[in-house]
Structure formats: structure tokens, C-alpha cells
VOZA-627519 format. One record per residue: residue number from 1; residue in one letter; z negated, y negated, x negated of N, C-alpha, C in turn. Coordinates in steps of 0.1 Angstrom, whole numbers. Example, Ala and Ser with C-alpha at 12.3 -4.5 7.8 and 13.67 -1.06 7.14 Angstrom:
% residues 2
1; A; -78; 57; -132; -78; 45; -123; -78; 33; -132
2; S; -71; 22; -128; -71; 11; -137; -79; 0; -129
***
This chain:
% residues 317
1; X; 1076; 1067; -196; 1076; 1071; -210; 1063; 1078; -213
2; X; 1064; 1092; -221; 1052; 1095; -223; 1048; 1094; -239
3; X; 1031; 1095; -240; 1030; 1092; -255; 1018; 1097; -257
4; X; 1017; 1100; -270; 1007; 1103; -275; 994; 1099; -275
5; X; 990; 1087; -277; 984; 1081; -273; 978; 1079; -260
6; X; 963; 1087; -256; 965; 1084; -242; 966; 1070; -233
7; X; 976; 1068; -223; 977; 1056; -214; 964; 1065; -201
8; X; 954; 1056; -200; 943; 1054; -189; 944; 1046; -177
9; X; 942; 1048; -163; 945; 1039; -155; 928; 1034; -151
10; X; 927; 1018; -149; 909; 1016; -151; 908; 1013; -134
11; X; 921; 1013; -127; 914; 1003; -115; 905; 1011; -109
12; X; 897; 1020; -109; 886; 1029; -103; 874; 1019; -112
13; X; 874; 1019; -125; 863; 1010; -132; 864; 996; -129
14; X; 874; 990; -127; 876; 979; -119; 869; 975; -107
15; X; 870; 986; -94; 870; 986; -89; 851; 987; -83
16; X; 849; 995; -96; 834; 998; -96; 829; 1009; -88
17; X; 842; 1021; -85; 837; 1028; -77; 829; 1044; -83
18; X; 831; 1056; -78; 822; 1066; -89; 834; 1072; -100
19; X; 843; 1069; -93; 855; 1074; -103; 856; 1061; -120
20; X; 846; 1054; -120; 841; 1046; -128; 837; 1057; -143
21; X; 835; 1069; -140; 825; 1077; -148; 834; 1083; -156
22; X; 846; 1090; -147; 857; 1094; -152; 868; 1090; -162
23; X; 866; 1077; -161; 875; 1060; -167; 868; 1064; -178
24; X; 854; 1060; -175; 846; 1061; -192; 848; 1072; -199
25; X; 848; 1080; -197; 849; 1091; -200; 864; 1093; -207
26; X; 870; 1089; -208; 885; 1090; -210; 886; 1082; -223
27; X; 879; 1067; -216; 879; 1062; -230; 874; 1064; -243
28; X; 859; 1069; -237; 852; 1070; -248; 859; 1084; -255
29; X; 869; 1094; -247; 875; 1108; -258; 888; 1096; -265
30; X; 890; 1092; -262; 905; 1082; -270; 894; 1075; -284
31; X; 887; 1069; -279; 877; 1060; -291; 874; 1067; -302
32; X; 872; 1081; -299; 869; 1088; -308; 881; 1099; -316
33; X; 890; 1096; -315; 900; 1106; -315; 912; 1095; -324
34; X; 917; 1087; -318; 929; 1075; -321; 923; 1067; -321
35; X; 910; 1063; -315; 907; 1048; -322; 916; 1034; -311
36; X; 926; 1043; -306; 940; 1034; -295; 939; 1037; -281
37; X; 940; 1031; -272; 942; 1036; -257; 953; 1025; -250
38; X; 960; 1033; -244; 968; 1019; -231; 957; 1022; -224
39; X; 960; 1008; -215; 955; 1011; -200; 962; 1007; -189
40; X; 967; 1010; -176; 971; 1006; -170; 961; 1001; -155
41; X; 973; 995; -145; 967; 990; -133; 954; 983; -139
42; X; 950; 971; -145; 945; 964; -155; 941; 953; -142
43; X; 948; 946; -137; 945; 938; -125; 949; 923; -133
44; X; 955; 920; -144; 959; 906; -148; 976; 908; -141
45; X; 979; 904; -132; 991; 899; -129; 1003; 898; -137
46; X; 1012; 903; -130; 1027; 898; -141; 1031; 887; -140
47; X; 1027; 878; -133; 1034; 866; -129; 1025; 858; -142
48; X; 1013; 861; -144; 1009; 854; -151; 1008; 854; -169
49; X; 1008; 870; -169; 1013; 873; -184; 1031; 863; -187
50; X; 1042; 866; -174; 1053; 860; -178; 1049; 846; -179
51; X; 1041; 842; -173; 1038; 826; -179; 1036; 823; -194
52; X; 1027; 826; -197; 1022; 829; -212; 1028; 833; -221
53; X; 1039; 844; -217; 1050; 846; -226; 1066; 838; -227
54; X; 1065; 829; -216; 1078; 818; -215; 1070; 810; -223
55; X; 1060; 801; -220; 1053; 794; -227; 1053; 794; -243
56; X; 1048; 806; -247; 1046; 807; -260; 1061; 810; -267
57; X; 1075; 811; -261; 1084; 814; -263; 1091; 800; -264
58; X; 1085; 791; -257; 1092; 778; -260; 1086; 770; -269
59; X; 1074; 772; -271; 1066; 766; -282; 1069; 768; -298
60; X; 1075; 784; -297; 1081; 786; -311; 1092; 785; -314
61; X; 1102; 782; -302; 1117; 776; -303; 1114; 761; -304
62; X; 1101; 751; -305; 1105; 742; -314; 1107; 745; -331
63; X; 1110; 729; -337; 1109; 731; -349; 1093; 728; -360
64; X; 1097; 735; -371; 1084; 732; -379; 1075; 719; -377
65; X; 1081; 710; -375; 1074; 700; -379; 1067; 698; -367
66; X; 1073; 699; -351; 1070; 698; -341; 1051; 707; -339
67; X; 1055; 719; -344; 1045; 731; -341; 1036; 728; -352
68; X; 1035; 723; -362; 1027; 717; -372; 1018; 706; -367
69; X; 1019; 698; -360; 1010; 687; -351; 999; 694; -348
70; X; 1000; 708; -343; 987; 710; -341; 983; 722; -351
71; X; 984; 724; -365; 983; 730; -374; 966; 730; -374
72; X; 963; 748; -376; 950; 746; -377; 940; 742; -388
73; X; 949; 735; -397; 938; 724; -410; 936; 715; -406
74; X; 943; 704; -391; 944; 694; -388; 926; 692; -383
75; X; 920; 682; -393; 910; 677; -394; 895; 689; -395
76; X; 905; 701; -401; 892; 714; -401; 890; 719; -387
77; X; 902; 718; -379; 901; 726; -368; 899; 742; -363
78; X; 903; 746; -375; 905; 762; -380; 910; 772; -364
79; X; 915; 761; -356; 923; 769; -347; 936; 759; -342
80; X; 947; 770; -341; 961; 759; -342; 968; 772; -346
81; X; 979; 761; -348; 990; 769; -355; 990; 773; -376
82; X; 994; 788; -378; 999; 789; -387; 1012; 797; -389
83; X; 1020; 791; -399; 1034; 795; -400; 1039; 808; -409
84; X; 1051; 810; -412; 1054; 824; -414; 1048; 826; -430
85; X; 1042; 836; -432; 1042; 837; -449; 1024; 831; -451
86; X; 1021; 826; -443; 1013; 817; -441; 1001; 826; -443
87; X; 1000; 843; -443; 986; 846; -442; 988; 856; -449
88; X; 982; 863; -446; 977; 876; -461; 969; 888; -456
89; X; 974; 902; -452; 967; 908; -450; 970; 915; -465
90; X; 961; 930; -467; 959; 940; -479; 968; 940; -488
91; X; 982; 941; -474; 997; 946; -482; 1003; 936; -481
92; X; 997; 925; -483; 1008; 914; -483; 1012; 903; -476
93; X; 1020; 887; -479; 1019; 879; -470; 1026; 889; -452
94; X; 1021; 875; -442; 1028; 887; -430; 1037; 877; -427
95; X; 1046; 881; -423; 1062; 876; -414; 1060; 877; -400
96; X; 1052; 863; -402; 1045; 862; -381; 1042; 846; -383
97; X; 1041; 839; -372; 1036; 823; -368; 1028; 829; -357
98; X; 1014; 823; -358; 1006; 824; -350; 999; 810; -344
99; X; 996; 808; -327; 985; 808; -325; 977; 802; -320
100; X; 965; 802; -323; 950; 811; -325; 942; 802; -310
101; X; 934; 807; -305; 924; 798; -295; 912; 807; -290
102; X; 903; 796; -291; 887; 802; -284; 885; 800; -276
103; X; 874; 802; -271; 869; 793; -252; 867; 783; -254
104; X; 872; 773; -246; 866; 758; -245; 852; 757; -244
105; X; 842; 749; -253; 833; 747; -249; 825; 734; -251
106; X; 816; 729; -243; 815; 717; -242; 807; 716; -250
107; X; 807; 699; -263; 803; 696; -271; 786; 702; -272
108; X; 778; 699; -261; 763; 706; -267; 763; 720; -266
109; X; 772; 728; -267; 772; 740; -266; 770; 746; -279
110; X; 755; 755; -279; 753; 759; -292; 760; 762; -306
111; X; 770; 769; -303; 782; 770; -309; 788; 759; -314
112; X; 786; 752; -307; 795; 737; -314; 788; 733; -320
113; X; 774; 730; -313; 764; 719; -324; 759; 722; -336
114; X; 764; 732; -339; 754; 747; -350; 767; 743; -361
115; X; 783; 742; -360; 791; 737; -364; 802; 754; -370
116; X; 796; 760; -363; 806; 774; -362; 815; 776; -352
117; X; 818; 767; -346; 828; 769; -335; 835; 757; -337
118; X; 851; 755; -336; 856; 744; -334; 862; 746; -322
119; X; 866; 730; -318; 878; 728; -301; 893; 735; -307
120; X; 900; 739; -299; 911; 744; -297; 921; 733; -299
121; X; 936; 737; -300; 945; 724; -300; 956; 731; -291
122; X; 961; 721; -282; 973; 726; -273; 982; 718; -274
123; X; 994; 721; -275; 1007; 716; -274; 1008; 702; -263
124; X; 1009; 687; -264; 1007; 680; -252; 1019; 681; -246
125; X; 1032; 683; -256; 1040; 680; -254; 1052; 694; -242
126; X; 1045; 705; -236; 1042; 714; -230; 1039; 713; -220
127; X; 1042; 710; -205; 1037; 709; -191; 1030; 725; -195
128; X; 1015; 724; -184; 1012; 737; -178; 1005; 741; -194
129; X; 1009; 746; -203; 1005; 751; -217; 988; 753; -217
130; X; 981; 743; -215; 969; 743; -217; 963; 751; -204
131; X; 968; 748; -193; 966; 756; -178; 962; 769; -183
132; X; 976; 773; -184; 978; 787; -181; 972; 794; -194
133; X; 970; 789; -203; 962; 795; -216; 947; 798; -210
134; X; 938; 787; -208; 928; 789; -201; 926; 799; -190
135; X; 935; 799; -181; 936; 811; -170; 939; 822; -180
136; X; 949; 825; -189; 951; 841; -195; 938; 839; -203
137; X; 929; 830; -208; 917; 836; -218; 906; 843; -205
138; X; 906; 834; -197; 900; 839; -187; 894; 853; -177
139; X; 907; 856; -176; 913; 869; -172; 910; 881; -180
140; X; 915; 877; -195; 911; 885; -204; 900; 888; -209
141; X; 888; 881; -206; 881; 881; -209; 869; 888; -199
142; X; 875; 887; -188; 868; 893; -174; 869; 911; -175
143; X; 883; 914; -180; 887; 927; -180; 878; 928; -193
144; X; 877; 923; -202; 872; 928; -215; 858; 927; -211
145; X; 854; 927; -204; 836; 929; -199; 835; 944; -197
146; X; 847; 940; -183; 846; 957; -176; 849; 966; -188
147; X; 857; 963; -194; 861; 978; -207; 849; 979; -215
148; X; 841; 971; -221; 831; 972; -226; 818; 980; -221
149; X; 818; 975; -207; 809; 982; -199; 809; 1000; -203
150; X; 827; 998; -195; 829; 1014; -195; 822; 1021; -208
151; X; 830; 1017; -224; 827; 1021; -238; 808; 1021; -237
152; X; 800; 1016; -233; 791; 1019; -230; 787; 1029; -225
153; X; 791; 1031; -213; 789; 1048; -205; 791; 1058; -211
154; X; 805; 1055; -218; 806; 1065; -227; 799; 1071; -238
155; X; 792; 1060; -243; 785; 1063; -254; 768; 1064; -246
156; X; 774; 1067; -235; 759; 1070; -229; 747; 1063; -227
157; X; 750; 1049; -226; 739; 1040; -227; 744; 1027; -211
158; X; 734; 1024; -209; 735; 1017; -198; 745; 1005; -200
159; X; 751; 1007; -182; 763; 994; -185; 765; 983; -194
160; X; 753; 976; -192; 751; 964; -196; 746; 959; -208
161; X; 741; 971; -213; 743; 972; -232; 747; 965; -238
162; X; 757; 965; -243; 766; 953; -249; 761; 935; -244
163; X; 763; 938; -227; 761; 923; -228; 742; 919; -227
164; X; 737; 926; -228; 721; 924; -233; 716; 921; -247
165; X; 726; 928; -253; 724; 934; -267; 734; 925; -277
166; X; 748; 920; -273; 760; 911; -280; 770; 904; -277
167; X; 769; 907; -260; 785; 900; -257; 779; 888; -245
168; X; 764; 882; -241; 762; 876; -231; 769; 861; -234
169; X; 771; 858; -245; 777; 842; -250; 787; 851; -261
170; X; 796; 856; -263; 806; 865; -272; 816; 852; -276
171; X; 819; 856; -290; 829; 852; -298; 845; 855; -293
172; X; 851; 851; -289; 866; 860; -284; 877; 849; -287
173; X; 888; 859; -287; 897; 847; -294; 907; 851; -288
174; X; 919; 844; -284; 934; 853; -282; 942; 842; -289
175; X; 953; 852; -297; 965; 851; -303; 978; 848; -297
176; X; 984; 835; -298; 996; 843; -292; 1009; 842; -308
177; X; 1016; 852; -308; 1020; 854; -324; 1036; 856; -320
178; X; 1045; 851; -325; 1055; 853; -323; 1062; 861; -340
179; X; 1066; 871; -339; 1076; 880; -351; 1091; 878; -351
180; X; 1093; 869; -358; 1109; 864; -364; 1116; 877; -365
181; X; 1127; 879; -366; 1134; 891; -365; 1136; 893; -381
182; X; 1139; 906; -390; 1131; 903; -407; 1147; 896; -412
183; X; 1140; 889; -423; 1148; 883; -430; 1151; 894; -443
184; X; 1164; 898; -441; 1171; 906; -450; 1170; 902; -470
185; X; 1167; 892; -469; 1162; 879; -482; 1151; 887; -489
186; X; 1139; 887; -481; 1128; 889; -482; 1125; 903; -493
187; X; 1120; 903; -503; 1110; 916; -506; 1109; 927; -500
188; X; 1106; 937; -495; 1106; 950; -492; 1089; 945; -483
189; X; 1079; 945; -493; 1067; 940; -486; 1065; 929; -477
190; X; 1075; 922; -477; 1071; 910; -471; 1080; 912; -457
191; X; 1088; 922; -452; 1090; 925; -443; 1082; 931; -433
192; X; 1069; 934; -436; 1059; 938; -423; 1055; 920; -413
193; X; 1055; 924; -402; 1047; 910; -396; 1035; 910; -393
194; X; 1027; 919; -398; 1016; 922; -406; 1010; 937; -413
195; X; 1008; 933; -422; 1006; 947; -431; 991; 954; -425
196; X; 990; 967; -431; 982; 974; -426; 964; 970; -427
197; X; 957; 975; -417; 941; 966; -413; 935; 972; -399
198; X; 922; 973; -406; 918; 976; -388; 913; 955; -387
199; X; 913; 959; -371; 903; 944; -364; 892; 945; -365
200; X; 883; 933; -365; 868; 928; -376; 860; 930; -357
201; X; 864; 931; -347; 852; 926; -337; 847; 942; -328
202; X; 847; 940; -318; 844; 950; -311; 858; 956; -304
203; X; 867; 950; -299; 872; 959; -289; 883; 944; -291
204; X; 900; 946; -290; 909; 942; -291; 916; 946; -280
205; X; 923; 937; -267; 933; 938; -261; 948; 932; -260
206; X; 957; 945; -262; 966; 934; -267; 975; 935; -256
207; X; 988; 926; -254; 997; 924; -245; 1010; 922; -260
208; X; 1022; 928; -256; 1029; 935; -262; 1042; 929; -259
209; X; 1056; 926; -260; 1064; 926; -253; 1074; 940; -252
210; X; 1087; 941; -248; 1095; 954; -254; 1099; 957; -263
211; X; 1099; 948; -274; 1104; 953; -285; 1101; 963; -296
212; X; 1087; 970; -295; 1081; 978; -303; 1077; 973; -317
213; X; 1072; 982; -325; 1072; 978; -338; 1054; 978; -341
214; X; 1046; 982; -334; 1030; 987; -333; 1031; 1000; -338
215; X; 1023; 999; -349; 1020; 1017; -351; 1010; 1019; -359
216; X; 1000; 1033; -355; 985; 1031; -359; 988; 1046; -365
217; X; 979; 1043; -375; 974; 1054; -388; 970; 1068; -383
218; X; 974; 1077; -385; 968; 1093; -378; 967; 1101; -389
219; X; 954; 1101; -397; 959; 1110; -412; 966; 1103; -421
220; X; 978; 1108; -429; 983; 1102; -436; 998; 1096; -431
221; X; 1000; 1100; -419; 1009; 1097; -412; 1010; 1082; -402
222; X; 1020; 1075; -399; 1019; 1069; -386; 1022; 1072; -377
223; X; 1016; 1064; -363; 1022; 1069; -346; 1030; 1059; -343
224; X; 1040; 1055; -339; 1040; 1044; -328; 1039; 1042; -318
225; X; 1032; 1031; -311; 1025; 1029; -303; 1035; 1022; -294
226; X; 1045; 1024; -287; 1050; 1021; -278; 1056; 1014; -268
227; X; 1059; 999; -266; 1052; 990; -256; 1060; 1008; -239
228; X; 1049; 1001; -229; 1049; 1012; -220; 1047; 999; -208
229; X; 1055; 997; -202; 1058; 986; -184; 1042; 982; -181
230; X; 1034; 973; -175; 1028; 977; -167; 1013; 976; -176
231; X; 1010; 978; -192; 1000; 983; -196; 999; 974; -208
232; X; 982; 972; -214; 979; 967; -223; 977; 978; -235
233; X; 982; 973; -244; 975; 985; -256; 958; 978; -264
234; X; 948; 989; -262; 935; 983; -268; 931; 994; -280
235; X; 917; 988; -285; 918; 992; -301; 908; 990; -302
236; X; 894; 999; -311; 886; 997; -316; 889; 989; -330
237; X; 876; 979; -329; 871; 970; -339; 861; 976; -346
238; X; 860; 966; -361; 852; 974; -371; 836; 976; -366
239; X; 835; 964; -359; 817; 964; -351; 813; 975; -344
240; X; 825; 975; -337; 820; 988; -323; 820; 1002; -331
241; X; 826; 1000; -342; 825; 1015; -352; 811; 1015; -356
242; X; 803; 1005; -359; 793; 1002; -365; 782; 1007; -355
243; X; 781; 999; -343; 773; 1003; -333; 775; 1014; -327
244; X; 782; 1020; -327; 784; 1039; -326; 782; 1043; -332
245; X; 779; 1045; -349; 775; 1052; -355; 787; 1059; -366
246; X; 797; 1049; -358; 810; 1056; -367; 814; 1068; -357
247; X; 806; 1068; -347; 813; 1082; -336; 830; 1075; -331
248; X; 833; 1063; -330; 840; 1056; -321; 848; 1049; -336
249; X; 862; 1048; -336; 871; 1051; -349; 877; 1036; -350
250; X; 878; 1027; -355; 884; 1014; -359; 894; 1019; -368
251; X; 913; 1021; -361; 918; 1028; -366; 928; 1014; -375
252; X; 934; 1018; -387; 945; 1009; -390; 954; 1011; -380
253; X; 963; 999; -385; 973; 996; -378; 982; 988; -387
254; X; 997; 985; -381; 1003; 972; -385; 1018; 969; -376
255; X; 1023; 964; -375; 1034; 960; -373; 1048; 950; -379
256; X; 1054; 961; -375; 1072; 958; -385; 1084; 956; -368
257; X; 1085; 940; -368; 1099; 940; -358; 1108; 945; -362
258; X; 1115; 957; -351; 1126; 964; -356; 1137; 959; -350
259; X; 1136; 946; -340; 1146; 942; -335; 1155; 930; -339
260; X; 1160; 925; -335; 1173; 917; -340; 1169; 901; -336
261; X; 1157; 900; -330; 1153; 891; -322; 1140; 890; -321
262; X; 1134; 880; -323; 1113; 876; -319; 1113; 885; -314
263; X; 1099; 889; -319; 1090; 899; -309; 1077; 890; -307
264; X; 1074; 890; -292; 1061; 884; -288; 1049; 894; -289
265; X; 1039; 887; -292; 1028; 899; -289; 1013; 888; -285
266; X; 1002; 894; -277; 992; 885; -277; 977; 890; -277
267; X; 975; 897; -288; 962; 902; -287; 946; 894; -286
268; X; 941; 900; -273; 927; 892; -276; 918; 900; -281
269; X; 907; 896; -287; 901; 897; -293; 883; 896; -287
270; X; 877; 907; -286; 866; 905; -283; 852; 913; -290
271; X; 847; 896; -295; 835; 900; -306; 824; 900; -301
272; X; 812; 898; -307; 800; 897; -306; 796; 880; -305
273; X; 783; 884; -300; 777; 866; -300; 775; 861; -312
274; X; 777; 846; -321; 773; 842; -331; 758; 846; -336
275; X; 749; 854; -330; 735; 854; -333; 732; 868; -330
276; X; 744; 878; -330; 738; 890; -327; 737; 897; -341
277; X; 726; 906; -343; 722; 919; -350; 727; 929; -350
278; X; 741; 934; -352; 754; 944; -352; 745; 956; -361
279; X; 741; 971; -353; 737; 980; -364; 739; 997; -354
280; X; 737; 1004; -358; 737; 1015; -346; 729; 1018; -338
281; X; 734; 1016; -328; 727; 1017; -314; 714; 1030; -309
282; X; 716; 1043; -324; 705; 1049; -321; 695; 1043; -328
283; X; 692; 1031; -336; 685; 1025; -345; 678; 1016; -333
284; X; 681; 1011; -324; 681; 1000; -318; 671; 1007; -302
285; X; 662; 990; -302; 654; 997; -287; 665; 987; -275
286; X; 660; 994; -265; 671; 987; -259; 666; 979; -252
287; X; 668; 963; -259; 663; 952; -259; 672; 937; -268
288; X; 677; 930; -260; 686; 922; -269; 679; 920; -283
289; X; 689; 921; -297; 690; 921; -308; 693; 908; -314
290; X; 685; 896; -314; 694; 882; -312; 682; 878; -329
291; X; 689; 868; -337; 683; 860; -347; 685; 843; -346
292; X; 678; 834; -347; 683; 817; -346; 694; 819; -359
293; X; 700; 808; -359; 715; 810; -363; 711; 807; -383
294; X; 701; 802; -384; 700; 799; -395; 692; 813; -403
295; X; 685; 821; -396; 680; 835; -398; 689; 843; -407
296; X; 682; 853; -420; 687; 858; -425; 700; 866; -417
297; X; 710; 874; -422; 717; 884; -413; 717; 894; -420
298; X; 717; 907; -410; 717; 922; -413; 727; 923; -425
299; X; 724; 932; -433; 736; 939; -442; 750; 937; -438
300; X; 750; 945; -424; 764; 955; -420; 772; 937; -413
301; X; 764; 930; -407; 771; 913; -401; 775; 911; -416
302; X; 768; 909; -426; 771; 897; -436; 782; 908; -445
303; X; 785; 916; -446; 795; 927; -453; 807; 922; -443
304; X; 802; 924; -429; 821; 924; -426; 824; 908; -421
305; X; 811; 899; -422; 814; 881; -427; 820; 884; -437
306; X; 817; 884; -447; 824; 885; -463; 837; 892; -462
307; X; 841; 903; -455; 853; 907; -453; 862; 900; -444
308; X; 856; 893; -438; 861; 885; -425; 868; 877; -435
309; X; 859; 867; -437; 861; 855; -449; 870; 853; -455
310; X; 865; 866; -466; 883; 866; -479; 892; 867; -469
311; X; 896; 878; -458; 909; 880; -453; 914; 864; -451
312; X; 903; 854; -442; 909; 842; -442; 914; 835; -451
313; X; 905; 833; -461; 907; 827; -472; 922; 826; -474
314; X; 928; 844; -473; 943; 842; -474; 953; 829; -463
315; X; 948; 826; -460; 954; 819; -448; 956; 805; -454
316; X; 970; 804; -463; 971; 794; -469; 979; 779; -460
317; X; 974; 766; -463; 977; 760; -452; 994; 752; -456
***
């Protein structure tokens, strides 16, 4: 299938060989252009994406009350499950059940003790569920180094940039969201399974199933984005627009199931550290950018906190 959108193959940046330059390079002309890139030959396994996607396919074939046990209000957890109708982007409630999980981390871990991080909740009732979640954050999270890296090259700054400067202890999250097939009942608006928004972090990778229904903003027009065998679809976040200078595009997006049947989708999400100084990189010496957690924050952090925030806020329980 071909698309507008360029699909990138990274296993040379993977790989870490000189064809590494070329990868960057690709990306960083996509960042700046759509804002979107596939990638292929990615190196996360099929065996193990189809784990994650039976899994999260049986978990939402229970019923409400079942998937509510680990609802993300359950004792101020703020990670869990939320249900359809449940959230609120610009244009409206979205027609999706989500969810949501962070890295495990062990109780004296700064993050925890600071009280900005909560534990995750897994299904007990689920053989494997909590396994294989941990291995796909894992994975994801390894590849989301290397793409970062690359997006650095591109923007012409040394590999390791990012993780000197924001991602050495990073914020990251993955979704797994299932889209009900639309309810003919519903409103006109309330048929998106989520209305239109760019993402709040640096760099978004998502896993898709076949059913389509992705499409990102070009002008006043939409594209859609494809699902394509084989590839993740990724996306600049509002941060990485920030620390480029706005060279590098945090494009909208949204998604409407056009099928007759769930659509799975599982985007992760990869932010900055709880204590980084997000501002443009030609402002910056190149030297980690870090404040203690209780330290004023920059303008451009506490604008897209406050933007962060309200969006939650909508997240009625």
C-alpha cells in the first residue's frame, strides 16, 4: 500500500550502522512537513504485538462492571480503566474505553515519593496480562530511545541530547483503547472515538489494528493515515515542537471507526522527565536542564501542565 505519508524503514538506526544518518534524515524531513511518519522493520515482534492485542481484546469483551474493578479513580490511582463517553477532547465526549499504564516503579522511586506518579492496575483476573504488558512497555520504550536519538541527528545535535537533557528517567505511558463500532443513537459529535488534538509529550508511537479510521490535519484538509502490515504509525508531540523551535510540527489528529466492529489501537507515549526544563534547544547549553521537583517551572512546562490538566479534568469518572 502506498501513502502519503512517508513509511521509513529504521533497522539501519537500529542497527546503529552509518546508514543511521540516512534514517535521521528522513525523519527529521517527515517532522517537519506532516508532523506523521510510519516506520517499518521496527524490531518489536508480531508474536508479541498479537499478544497484547488478544489480551486487550478479551479484557474489553468483559462486562462493565468486571473492567471497572480496576477503574482509574479506584483509591486516586489515575491509571486504570475509563469507559465510553468517559473523556473529553475539544470536539467533544470520545467514543473509546481506555487503558492507561506507566512503568512500574518501586515505591522509593522519586516519582513515587514526590507523589506524581501512581502504581498501575492489571486485570488479576487475566493469565499473562500483567507479563506481557510489561514486556510491550518495555520494548516500546527501547525503540522510543532509538527514534529519539535519531530526531536528534536530525535536528543536528548529538545523539544523546534528549536523554541528557529529558528522557534519562522519562514520563511514558501506553494506551491500550478499544473503539466500539459507532452507535447510530448517538449525536453527530459524539461519533468520533476521539475528536481532534495534537499529543502533550515528545514523540507518540502507535500500533494500530486494520481497521483504519486515523487521520491527521494537512491545511484545511484531512489525510488518512492508513493502518500499512508490518509498521507503527508515530507523531510529533507538543514538547518536541517546543524544543525545535517549532521547526518540527505537532500535527492534529483524530479518529472515527469506520468499521462494523472494535477497532484496537495502542499508542505509547513518550515524554519528558518529571523535572525537565522543556524550551528550544538553540536557547539551551548542552548540559542537562533539570530543576528539584518543588522548583518554580518554565512558562512553556506550566502552559502545556495547564493544558494537560483541563484536558484531564474532562475525564469524568
Amino acid at each position: 500500500m502506498t501513502s502519503v505519508i512517508p513509511v521509513i524503514d529504521v533497522s539501519e538506526l537500529l542497527a546503529g550502522t552509518s546508514g543511521k544518518h540516512k534514517v535521521a534524515k528522513e525523519i527529521g524531513d517527515a517532522c517537519r512537513t506532516y508532523g506523521f511518519f510510519y516506520i517499518s522493520n521496527h524490531g518489536v515482534s508480531e508474536e508479541l504485538q498479537k499478544k497484547v492485542e488478544d489480551l486487550s481484546i478479551k479484557f474489553y469483551a468483559q462486562s462493565l462492571e468486571e473492567k471497572e474493578k480496576i477503574h482509574m479513580s479506584v483509591e486516586g490511582r489515575k491509571r486504570g480503566y475509563y469507559g465510553i463517553l468517559k473523556e473529553r477532547t475539544a470536539s467533544g465526549p470520545d467514543f473509546r474505553e481506555v487503558l492507561t499504564f506507566g512503568k512500574d516503579l518501586l515505591d522509593d522511586h522519586p516519582y513515587v515519593a514526590s507523589g506524581h506518579y501512581k502504581p498501575n492496575q492489571y486485570p488479576e483476573n487475566i493469565e499473562g496480562f500483567r507479563e506481557t504488558v510489561k514486556e510491550y512497555f518495555q520494548e516500546m520504550e527501547t525503540l522510543g530511545t532509538r527514534l529519539i536519538e535519531a530526531i536528534a541527528i536530525s535536528l543536528g545535535l548529538d545523539k544523546n541530547y534528549f536523554y541528557e537533557n529529558y528522557t534519562s528517567d522519562p514520563h511514558n505511558v501506553l494506551l491500550l483503547v478499544n473503539y466500539p463500532p459507532p452507535n447510530r443513537e448517538l449525536k453527530e459529535d459524539e461519533f468520533w472515538g476521539v475528536g481532534e488534538h495534537s499529543d502533550f509529550g515528545f514523540l507518540t508511537i502507535l500500533k494500530q489494528d486494520m481497521s483504519g479510521g486515523l487521520q491527521i490535519k494537512s491545511g484545511n484538509s484531512w489525510i488518512d493515515a492508513k493502518p500499512i502490515e508490518g509498521t507503527f504509525v508515530c507523531n510529533i508531540g507538543d514538547m518536541l515542537s517546543i524544543v525545535s523551535g517549532g521547526e518540527y510540527v505537532s500535527t492534529a489528529h483524530r479518529v472515527r471507526n469506520p468499521a462494523n466492529h472494535s477497532r484496537q489501537s495502542y499508542p505509547f507515549f513518550i515524554g519528558p522527565n518529571f523535572n525537565a526544563i522543556v524550551k528550544p534547544f538553540n536557547n539551551q547549553k548542552n548540559e542537562a536542564v533539570i530543576t528539584d521537583y518543588n522548583d518554580e517551572l518554565t512558562e512553556s512546562v506550566k502552559e502545556l501542565r495547564e493544558k494537560y490538566e483541563a484536558y484531564r479534568r474532562n475525564v469524568v469518572a
